[in-house]
TORLOTOR-32509 format. One record per residue (C-alpha): residue number from 0; x, y, z. Coordinates in nm, 3 decimals. Layout:
zalo:NUM; x:X; y:Y; z:Z
...
//
This chain:
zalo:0; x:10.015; y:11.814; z:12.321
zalo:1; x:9.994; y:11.490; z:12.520
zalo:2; x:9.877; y:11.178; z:12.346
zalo:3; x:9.448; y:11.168; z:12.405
zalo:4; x:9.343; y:10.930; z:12.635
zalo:5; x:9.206; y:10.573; z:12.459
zalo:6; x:8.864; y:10.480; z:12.487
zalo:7; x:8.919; y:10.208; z:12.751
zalo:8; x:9.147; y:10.483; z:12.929
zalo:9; x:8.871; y:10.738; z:12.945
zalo:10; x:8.628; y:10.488; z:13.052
zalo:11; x:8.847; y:10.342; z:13.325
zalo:12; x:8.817; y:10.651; z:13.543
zalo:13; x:8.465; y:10.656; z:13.519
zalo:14; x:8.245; y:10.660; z:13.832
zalo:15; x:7.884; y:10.529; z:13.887
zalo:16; x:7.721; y:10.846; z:13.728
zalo:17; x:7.947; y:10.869; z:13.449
zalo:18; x:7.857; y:10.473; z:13.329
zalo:19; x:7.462; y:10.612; z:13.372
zalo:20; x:7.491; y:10.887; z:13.158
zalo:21; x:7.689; y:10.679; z:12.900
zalo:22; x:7.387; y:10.410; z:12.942
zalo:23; x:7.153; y:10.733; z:12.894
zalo:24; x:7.302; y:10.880; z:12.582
zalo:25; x:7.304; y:10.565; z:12.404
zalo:26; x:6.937; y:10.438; z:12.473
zalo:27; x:6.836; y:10.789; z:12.399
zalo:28; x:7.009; y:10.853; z:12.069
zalo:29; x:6.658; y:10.965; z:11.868
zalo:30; x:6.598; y:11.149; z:12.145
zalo:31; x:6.881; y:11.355; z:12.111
zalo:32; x:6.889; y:11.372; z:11.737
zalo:33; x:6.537; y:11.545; z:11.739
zalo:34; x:6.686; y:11.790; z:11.968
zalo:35; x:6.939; y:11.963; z:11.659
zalo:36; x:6.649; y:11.887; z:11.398
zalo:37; x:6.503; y:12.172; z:11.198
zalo:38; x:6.295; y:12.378; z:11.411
zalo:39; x:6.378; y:12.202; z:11.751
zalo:40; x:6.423; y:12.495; z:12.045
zalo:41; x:6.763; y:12.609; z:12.097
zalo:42; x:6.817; y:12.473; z:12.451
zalo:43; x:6.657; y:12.142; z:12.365
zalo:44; x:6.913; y:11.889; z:12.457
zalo:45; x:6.999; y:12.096; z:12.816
zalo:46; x:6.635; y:12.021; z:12.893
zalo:47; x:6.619; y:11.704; z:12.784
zalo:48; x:6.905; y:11.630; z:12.991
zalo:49; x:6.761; y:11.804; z:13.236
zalo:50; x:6.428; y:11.567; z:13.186
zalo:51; x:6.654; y:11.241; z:13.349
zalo:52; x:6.905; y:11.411; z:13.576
zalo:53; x:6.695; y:11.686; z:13.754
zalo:54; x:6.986; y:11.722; z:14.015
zalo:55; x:7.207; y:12.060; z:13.932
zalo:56; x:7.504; y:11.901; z:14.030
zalo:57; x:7.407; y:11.582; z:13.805
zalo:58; x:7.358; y:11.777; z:13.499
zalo:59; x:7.723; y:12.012; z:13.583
zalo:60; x:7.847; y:11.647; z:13.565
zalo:61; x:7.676; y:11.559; z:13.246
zalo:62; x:7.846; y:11.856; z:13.116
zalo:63; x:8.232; y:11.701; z:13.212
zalo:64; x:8.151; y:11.449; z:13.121
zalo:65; x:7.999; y:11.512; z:12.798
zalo:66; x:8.311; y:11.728; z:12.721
zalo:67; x:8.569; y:11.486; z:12.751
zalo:68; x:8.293; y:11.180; z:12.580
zalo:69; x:8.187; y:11.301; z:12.281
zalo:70; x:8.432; y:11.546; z:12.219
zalo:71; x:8.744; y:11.276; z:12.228
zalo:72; x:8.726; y:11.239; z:11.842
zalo:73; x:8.798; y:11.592; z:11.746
zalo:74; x:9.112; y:11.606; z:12.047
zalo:75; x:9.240; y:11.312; z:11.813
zalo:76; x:9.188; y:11.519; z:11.529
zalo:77; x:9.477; y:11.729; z:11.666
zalo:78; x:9.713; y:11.475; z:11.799
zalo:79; x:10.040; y:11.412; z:11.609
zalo:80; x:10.246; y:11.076; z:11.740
zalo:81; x:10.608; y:11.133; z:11.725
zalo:82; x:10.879; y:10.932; z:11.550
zalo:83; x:10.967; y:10.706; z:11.847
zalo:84; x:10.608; y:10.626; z:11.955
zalo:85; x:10.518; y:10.541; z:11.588
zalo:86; x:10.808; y:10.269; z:11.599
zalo:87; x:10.705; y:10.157; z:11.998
zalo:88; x:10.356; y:10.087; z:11.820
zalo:89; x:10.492; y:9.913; z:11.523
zalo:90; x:10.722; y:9.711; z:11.788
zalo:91; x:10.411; y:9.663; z:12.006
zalo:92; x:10.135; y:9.526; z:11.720
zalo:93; x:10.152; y:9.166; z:11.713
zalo:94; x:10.079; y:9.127; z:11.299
zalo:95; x:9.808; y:8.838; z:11.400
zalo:96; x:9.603; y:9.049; z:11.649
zalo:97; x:9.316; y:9.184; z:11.392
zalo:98; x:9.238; y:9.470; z:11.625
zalo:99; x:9.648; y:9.579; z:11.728
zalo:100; x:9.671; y:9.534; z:11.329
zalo:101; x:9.364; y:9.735; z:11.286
zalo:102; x:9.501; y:10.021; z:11.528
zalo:103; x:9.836; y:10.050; z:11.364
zalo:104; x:9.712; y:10.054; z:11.019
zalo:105; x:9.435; y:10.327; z:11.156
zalo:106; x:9.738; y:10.538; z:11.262
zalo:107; x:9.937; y:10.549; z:10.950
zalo:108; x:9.597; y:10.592; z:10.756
zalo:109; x:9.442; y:10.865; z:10.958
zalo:110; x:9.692; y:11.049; z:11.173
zalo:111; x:9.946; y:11.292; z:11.079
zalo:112; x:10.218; y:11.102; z:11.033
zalo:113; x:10.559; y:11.187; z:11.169
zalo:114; x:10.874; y:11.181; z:10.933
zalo:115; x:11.052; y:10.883; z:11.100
zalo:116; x:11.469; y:10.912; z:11.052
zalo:117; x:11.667; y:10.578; z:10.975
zalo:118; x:11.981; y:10.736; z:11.012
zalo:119; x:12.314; y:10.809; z:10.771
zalo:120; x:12.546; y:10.575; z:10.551
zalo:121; x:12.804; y:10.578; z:10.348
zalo:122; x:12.656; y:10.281; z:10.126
zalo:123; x:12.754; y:10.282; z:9.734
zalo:124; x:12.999; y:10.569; z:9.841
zalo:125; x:12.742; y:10.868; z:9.900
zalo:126; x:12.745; y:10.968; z:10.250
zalo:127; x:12.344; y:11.062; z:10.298
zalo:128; x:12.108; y:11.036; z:10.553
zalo:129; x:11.789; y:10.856; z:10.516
zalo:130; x:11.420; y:10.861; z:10.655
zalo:131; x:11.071; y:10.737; z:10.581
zalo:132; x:10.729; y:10.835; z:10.546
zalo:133; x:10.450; y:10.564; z:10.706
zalo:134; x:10.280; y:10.371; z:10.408
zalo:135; x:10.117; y:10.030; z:10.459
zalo:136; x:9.998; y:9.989; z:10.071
zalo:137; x:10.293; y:10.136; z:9.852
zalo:138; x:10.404; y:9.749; z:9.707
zalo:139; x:10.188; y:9.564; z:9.529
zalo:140; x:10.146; y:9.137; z:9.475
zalo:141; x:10.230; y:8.967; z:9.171
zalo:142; x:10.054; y:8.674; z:9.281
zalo:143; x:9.740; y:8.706; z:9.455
zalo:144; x:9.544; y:8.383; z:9.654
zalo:145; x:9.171; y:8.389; z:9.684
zalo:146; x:9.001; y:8.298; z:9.999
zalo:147; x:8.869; y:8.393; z:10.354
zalo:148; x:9.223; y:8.383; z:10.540
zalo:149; x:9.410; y:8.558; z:10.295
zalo:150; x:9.554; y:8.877; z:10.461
zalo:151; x:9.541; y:9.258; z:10.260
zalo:152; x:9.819; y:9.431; z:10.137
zalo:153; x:9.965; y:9.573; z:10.413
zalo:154; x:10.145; y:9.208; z:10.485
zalo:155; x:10.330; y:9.050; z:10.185
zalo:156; x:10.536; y:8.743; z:10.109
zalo:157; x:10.796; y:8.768; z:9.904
zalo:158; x:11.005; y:8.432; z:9.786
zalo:159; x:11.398; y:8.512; z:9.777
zalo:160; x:11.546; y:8.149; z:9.670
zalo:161; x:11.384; y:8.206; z:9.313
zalo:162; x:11.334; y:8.475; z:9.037
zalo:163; x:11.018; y:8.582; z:8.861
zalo:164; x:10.925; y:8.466; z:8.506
zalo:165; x:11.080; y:8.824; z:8.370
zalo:166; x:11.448; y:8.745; z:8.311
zalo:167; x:11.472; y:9.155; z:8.279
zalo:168; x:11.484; y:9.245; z:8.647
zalo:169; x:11.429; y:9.579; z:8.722
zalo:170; x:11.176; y:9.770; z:8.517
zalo:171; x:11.327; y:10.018; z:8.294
zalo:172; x:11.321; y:10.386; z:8.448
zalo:173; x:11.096; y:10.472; z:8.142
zalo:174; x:10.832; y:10.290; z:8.265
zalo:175; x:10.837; y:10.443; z:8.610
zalo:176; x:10.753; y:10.786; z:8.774
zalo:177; x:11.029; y:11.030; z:8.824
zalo:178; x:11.165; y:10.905; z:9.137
zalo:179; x:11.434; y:11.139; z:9.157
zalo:180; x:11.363; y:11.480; z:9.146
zalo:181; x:11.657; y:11.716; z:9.094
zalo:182; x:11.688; y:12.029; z:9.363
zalo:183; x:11.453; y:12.250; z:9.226
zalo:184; x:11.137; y:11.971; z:9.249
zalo:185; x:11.244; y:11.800; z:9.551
zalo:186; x:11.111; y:11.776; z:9.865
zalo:187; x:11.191; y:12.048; z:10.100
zalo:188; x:11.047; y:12.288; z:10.383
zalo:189; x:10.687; y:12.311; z:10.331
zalo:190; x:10.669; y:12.124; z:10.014
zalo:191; x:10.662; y:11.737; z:9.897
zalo:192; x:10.728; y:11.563; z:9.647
zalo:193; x:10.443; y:11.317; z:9.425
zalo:194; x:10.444; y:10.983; z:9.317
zalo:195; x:10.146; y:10.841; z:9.137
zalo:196; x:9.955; y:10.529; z:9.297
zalo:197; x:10.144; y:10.262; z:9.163
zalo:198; x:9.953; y:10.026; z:8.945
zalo:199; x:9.851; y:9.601; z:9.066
zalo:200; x:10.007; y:9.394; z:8.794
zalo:201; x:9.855; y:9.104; z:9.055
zalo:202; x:9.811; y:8.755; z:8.913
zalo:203; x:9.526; y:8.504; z:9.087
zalo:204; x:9.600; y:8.176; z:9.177
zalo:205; x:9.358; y:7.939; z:9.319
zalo:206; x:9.445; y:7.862; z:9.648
zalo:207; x:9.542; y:7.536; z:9.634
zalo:208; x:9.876; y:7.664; z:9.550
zalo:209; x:10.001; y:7.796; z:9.835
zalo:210; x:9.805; y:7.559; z:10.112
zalo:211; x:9.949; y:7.476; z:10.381
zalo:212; x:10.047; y:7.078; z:10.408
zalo:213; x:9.861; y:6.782; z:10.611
zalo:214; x:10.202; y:6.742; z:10.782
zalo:215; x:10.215; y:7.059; z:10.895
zalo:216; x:9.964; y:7.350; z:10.857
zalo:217; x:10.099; y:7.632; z:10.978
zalo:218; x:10.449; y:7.595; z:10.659
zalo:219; x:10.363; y:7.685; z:10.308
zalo:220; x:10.350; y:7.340; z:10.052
zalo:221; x:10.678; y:7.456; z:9.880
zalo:222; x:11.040; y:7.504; z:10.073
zalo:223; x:11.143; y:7.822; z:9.887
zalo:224; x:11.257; y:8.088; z:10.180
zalo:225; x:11.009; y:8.341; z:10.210
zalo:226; x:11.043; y:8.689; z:10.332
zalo:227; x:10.735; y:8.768; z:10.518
zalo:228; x:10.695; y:9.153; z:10.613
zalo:229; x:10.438; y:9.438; z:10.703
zalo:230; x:10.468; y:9.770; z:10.519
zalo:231; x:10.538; y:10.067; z:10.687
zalo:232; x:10.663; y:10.323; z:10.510
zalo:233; x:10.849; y:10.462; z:10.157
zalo:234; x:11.190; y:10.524; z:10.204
zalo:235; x:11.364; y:10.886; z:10.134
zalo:236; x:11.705; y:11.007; z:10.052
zalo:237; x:11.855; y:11.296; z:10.189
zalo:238; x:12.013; y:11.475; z:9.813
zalo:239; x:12.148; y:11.787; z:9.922
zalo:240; x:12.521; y:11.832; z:10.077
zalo:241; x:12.602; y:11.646; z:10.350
zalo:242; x:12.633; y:11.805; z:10.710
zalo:243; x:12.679; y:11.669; z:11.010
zalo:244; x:12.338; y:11.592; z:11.215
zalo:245; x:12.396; y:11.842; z:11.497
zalo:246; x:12.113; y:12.087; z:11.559
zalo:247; x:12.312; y:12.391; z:11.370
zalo:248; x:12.292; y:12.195; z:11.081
zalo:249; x:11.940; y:12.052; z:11.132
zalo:250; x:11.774; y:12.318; z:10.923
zalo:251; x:11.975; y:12.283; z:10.655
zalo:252; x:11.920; y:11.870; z:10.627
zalo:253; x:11.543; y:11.973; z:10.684
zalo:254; x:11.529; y:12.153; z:10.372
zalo:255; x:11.664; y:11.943; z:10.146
zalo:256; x:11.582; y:11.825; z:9.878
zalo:257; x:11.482; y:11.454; z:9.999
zalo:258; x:11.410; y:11.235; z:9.709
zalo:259; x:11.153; y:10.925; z:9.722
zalo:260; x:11.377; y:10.680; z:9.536
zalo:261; x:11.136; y:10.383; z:9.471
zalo:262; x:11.188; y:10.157; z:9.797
zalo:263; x:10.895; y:10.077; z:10.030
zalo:264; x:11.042; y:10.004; z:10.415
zalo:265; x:10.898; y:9.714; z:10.528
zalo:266; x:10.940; y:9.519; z:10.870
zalo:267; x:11.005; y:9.109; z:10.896
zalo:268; x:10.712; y:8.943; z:11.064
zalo:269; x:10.787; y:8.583; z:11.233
zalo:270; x:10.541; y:8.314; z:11.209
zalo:271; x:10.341; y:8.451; z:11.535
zalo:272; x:10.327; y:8.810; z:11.369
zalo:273; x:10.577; y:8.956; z:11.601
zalo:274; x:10.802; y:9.218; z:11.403
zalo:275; x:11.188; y:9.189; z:11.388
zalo:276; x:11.424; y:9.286; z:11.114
zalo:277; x:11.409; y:9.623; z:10.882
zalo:278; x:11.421; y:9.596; z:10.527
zalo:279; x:11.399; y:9.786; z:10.230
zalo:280; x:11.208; y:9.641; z:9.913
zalo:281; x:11.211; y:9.814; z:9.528
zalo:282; x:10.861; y:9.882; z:9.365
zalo:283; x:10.942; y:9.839; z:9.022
zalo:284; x:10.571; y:9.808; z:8.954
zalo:285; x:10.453; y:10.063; z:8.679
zalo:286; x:10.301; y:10.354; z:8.773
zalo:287; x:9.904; y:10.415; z:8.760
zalo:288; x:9.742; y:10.691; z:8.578
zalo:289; x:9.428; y:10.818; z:8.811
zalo:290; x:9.136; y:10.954; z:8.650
zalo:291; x:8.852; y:11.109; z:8.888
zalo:292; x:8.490; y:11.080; z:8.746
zalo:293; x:8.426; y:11.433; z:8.827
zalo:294; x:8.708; y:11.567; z:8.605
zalo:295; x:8.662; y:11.573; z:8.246
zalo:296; x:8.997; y:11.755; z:8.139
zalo:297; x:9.332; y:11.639; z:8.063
zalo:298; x:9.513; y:11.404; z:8.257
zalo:299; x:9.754; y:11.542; z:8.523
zalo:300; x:10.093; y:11.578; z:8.421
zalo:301; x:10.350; y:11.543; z:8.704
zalo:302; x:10.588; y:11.830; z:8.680
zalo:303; x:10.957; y:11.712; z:8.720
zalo:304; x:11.296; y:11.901; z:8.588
zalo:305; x:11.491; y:11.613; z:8.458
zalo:306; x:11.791; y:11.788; z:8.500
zalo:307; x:12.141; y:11.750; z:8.695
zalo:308; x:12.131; y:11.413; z:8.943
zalo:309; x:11.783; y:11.330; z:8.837
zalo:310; x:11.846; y:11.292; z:8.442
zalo:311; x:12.043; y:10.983; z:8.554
zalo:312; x:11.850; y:10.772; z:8.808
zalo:313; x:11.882; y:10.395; z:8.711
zalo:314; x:11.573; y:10.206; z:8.888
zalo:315; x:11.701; y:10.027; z:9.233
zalo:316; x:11.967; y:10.303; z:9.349
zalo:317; x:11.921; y:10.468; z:9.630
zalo:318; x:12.043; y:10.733; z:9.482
zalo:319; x:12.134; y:10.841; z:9.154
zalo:320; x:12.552; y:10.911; z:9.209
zalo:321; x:12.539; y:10.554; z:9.316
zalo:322; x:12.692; y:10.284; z:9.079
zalo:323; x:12.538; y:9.979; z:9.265
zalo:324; x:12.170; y:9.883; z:9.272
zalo:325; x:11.975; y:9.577; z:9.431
zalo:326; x:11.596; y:9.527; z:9.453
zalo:327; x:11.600; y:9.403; z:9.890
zalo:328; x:11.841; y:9.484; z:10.141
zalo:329; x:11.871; y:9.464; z:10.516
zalo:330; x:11.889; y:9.744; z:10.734
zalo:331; x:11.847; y:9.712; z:11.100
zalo:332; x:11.801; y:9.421; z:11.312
zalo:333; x:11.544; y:9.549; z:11.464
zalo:334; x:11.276; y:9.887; z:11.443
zalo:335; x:11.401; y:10.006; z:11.770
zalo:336; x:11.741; y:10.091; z:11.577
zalo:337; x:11.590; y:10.361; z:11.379
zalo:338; x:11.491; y:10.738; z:11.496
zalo:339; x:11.774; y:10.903; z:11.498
zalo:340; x:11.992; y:11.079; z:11.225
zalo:341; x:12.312; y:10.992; z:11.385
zalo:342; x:12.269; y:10.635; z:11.352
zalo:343; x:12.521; y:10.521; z:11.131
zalo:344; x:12.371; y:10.186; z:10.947
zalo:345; x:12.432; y:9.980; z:10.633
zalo:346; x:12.214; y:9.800; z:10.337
zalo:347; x:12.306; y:9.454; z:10.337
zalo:348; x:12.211; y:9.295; z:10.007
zalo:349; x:11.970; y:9.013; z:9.989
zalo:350; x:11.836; y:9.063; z:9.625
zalo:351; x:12.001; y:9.234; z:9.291
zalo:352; x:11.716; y:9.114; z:9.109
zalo:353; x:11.368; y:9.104; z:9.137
zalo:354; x:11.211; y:8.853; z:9.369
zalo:355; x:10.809; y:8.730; z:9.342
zalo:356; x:10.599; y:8.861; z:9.592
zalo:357; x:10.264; y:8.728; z:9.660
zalo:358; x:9.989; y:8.722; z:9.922
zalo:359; x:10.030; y:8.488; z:10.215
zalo:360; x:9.742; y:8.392; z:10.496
zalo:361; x:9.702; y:8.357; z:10.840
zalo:362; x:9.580; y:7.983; z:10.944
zalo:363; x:9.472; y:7.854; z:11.241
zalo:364; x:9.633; y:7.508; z:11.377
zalo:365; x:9.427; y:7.257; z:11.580
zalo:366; x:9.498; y:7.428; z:11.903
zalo:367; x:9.360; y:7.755; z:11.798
zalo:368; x:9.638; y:7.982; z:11.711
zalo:369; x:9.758; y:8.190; z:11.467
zalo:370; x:9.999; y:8.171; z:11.221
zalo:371; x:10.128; y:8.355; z:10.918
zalo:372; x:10.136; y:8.095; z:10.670
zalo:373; x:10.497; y:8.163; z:10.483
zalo:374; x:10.674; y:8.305; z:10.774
zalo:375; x:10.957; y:8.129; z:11.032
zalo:376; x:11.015; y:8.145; z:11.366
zalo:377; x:11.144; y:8.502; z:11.469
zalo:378; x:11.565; y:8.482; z:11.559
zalo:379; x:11.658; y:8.582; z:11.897
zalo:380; x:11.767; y:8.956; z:11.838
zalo:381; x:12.082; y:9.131; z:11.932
zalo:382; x:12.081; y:9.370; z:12.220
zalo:383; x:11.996; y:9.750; z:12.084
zalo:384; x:12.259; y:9.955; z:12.031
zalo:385; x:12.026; y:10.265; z:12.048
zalo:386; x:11.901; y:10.180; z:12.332
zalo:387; x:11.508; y:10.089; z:12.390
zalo:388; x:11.241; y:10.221; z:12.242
zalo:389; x:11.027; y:10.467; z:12.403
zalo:390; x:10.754; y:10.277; z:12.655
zalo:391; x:10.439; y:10.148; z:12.431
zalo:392; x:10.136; y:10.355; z:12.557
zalo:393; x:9.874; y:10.137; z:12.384
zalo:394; x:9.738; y:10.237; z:12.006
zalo:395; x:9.737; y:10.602; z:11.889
zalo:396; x:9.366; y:10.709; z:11.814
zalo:397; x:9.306; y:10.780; z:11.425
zalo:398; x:9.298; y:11.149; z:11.378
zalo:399; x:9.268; y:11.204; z:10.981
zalo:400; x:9.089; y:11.095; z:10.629
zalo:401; x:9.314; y:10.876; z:10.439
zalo:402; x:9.329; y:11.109; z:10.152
zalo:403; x:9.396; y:11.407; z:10.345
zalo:404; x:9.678; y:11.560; z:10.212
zalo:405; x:9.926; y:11.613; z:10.495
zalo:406; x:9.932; y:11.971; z:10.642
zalo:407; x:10.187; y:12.213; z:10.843
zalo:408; x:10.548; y:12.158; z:10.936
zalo:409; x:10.631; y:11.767; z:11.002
zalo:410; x:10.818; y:11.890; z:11.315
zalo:411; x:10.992; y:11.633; z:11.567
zalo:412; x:11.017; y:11.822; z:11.882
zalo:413; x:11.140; y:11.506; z:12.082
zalo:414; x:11.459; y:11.511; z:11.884
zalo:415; x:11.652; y:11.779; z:11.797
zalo:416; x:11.895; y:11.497; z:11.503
zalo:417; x:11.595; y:11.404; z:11.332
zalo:418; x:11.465; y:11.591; z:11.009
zalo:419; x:11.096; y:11.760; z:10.992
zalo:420; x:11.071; y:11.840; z:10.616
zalo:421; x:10.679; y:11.886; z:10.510
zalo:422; x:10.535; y:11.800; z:10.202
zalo:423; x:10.326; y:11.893; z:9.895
zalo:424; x:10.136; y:11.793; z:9.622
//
């Protein structure tokens, strides 16, 4: 189905009449409660209607108009974005804008998301394709900064020019969920694979500590290099043989098993909030046991063979036949690289251990703009070698509850090389 029309695009069409009965329904709201209250006639709100637009023709109009008006949430209810217009809106938000921030994190939150390909690799020697699923909240801070500015979750800092406190790096895979699970677990057609909400091990600082300086506001006090990114997904690995990504083997790829391996996909934001390079960042916080009030049995168990590939996963492998791990690599210059199975792409290692990563803040400088306190200047990019991304068509409408679980076959009609697993609980 075509993407629904915006609120602004609706209303741009409107005539004269329309604008009057949108003035009318909103002065008029207890009015037109009392007309679906208990014991209110059943053609109450036609005659009401009726009551301020006597004209026949006025009130068929009310009814078009009415259709299309109050009837726009529930035709976003239905409304799936695809893979490319998910990464033209990601390309599109400017990270400083609270309302394009607000409309891309109301997409990933309430719309059914699309499975978004990265393409294949040969990293670590296991030719595999890859893909993610959109996430703004998967990684966690270790350091969090009170105060007003400070942004949420969904944009991190993380400081690559020095290590934590732990001299242990990676948390042991003890301590973690079963990322990997082995072929009969994994996820596949109509099925998907859990991972418990992963725990804040967050430490407050008072802000003082990460203020910007008198000589210049917008930098953070310290010159440690900062990685400053917005999440956008968890990162999958294709763990079944490998076939080629033409469409006779796309069913096969589809099914699986694709393995969450621990790595959030996050997107570089420059010191404006405009997005740039792709990386991929390890969680190795522990996971978090969650224990609803209104259940008063055992706690859930997650059921995972441990068998074949899976018995061996080491924390910060992409996969488990690989012999090298790292905690932050580099994969695309830029989001408009991704969507497509066939693109052939590489992790370029920043980080073997694990890095700090903290909350950062958006100031404003004395001539009223924005900036994201830790980040740089954004680097002239390369051309694409993809090609464009598709045209940005302003923010996708939300469409579900954040804790819906995610429902029917992930499909990506607009490309026959990318994969449409589904999921489960």
């Amino acid at each position: 189905m075509p993407r629904p029309k915006t609120d602004q695009e609706i209303q741009k069409t409107w005539t004269p009449l329309q604008w009057k009965f949108m003035y009318w329904y909103d002065a008029n709201t207890a009015a037109i409660c009392e007309c679906s209250a208990p014991g209110a006639a059943w053609n109450a709100f036609d005659k009401l209607v009726a009551k301020f637009f006597p004209d026949k023709k006025d009130q068929q109009a009310f009814d078009v108009w009415a259709d299309e008006w109050l009837d726009r949430h529930a035709q976003r209810l239905m409304y799936k974005p695809g893979p490319k217009e998910f990464i033209a809106q990601v390309m599109a938000t400017n990270f400083t804008d609270n309302q394009a921030t607000s409309e891309l994190l109301k997409t990933i939150a309430f719309n059914d998301m699309p499975w978004v390909p990265i393409g294949r690799s040969k990293y670590g020697g296991v030719s595999t394709y890859y893909a993610f699923k959109p996430k703004a909240d998967y990684l966690r801070p270790d350091l969090v900064v009170p105060g007003p500015d400070v942004v949420g979750d969904y944009i991190l800092a993380m400081k690559l020019e020095s290590k934590t406190r732990s001299s242990s790096g990676l948390a042991p895979a003890s301590t973690l969920s079963n990322l990997f699970n082995s072929s009969s677990e994994s996820t596949s057609i109509g099925e998907t694979a859990y991972l418990r909400e992963r725990a804040s091990t967050a430490t407050t600082f008072p802000p003082s500590i990460f203020s910007p300086t008198k000589e210049n506001p917008n930098k953070a006090s310290d010159k440690d290099g900062y990685l400053v990114f917005a999440q956008i997904g968890t990162l999958y690995v294709y763990g079944g043989k490998y076939f080629d990504a033409n469409p006779k083997n796309m069913p096969k790829i589809n099914e699986g098993p694709w393995w969450l391996n621990g790595f959030a996909v996050v997107v570089q934001l420059s010191n404006k909030g405009q997005p740039g390079a792709v990386y991929v960042v390890y969680n190795d916080a522990p996971s978090k046991k969650v224990k609803y009030k209104e259940y008063d049995g055992p706690d859930e168990e997650l059921l995972t063979d441990l068998d074949g590939a899976a018995a061996n996963h080491v924390p910060g492998k992409l996969h488990p036949k690989m012999k090298v791990q790292f905690t932050v690599a580099k994969i695309a210059e830029s989001m408009n690289n991704l969507g497509n199975l066939m693109n052939v792409f590489n992790f370029e290692k920043v980080a073997t251990e694990k890095r700090p990563i903290q909350s950062t803040r958006i100031v404003t400088n004395k001539n009223k703009e924005k900036f994201i306190l830790h980040a740089n200047p954004l680097p002239k990019q390369p051309p694409t070698a993809g090609g464009p991304a598709s045209p940005t068509r302003g923010p996708v409408p939300p469409s579900r509850g954040p804790n819906t679980p995610p429902r029917g076959p992930n499909t990506l009609p607009r490309d026959s090389n990318s994969p449409t697993p589904t999921w489960r609980y």
